[in-house]
C-alpha positions as CSV (number, residue, x, y, z in Angstrom):
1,X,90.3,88.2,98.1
2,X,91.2,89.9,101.2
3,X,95.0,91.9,102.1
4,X,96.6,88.5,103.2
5,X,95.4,86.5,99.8
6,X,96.1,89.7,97.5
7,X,100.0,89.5,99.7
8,X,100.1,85.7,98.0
9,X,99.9,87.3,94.8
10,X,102.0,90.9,94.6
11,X,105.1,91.5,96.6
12,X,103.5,95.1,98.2
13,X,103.4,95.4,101.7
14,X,102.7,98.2,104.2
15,X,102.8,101.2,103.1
16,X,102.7,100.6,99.5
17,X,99.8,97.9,99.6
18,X,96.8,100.1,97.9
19,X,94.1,97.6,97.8
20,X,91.7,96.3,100.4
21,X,90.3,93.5,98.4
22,X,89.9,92.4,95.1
23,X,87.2,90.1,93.3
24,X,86.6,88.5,89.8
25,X,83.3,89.2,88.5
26,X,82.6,88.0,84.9
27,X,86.2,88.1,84.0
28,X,86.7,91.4,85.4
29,X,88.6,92.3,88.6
30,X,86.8,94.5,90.8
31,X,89.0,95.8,93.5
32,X,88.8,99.0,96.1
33,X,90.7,101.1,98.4
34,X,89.7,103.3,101.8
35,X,91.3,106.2,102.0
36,X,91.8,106.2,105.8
37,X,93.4,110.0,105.8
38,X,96.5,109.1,107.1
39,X,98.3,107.5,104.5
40,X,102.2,108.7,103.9
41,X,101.1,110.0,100.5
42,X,98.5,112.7,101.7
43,X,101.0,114.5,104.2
44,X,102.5,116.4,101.4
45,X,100.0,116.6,98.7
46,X,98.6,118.9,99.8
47,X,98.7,120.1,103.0
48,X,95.4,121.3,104.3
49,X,93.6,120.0,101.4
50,X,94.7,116.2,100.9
51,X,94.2,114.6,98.0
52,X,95.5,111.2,96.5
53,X,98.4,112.0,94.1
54,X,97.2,110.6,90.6
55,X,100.3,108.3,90.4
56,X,99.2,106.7,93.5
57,X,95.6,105.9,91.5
58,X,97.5,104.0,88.5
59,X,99.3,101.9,91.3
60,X,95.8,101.6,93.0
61,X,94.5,100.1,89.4
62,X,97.3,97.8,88.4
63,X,97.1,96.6,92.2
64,X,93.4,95.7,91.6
65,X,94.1,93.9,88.3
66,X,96.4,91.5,90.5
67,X,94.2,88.8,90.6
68,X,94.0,88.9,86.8
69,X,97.6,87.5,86.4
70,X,97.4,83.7,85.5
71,X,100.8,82.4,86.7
72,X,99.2,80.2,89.6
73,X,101.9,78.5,92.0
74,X,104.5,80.6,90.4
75,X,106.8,82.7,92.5
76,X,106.5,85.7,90.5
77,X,106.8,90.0,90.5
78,X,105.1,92.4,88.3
79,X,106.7,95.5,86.7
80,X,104.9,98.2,85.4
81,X,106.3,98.8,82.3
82,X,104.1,101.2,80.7
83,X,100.6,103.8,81.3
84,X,98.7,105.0,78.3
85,X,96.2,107.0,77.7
86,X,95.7,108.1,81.6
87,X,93.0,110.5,82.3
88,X,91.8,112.1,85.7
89,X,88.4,113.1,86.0
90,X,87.9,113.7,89.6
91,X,89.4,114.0,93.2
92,X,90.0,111.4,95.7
93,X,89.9,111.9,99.3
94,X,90.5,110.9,102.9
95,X,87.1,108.9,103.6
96,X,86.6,107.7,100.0
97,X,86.0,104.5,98.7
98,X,87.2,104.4,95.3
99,X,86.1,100.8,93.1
100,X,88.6,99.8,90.3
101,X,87.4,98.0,87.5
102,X,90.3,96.0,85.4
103,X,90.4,93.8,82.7
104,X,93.1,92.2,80.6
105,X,93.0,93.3,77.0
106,X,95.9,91.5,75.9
107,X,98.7,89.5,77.1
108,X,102.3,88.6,74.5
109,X,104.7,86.3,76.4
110,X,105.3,87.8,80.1
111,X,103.4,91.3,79.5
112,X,100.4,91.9,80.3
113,X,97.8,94.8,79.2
114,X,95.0,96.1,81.4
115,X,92.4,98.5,80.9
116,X,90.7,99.8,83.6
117,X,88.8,102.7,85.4
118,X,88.5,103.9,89.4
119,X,84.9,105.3,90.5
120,X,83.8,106.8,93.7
121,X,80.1,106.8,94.3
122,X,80.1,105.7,91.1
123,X,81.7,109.2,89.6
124,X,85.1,107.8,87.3
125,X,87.9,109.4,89.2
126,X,90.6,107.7,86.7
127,X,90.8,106.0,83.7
128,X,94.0,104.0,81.6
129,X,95.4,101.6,79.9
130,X,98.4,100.2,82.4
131,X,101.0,97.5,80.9
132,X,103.4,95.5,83.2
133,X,105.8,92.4,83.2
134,X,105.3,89.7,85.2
135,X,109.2,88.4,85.8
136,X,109.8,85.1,87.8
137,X,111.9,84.9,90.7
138,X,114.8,83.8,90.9
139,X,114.8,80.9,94.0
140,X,118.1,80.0,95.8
């Protein structure tokens, strides 16, 4: 899935979309970012040496699990609703491709759990266990 087919799915636009594309490989979504060097959330953090806030990772992951949701024709918007268990191992910078690796571990009712990890060059950067809830929309 490219950025206009991931759009179909989450409600993130410009700035806030943080995934390129997004594929389902043996059950497992396999998504990935390019830090370009120029996104809003390196101008402060830090100046002179940018590096992606860990915060923005976790939204990077549960962006990459999107194609993991199974509400198909649904109008639909996921919360997060929970991070567990969160560990970073490494940096992430401008000119990096980082590769996300989700899968669903369990899903009760509307919530869904997701475990998943971000590599670059193969080197884990971040690692969790993300929750969310997927809420319908209201239409009028």
């Amino acid at each position: 899935m490219n950025r206009d087919e991931i759009k179909k799915i989450i409600p993130h636009r410009e700035p806030m979309l943080l995934v390129d594309e997004v594929k389902l490989v043996d059950g497992i979504a396999v998504g990935c970012y390019t830090v370009r060097g120029d996104e809003h959330f390196l101008q402060g953090h830090f100046p002179g040496n940018p590096v992606v806030p860990g915060v923005i990772l976790c939204e990077m992951m549960a962006q990459s699990s999107c194609i993991l949701i199974d509400k198909q024709g649904d109008a639909f918007t996921p919360y997060f609703t929970g991070m567990k268990s969160v560990k970073f191992k490494n940096k992430v910078l401008p000119g990096d491709t980082i590769v996300f690796k989700t899968e669903k571990t369990a899903q009760k009712g509307a919530f869904y759990f997701i475990k998943g990890s971000g590599y670059v060059n193969e080197k884990l950067c971040v690692c969790g266990e993300l929750s969310f809830a997927v809420v319908a929309e209201n239409k009028q």
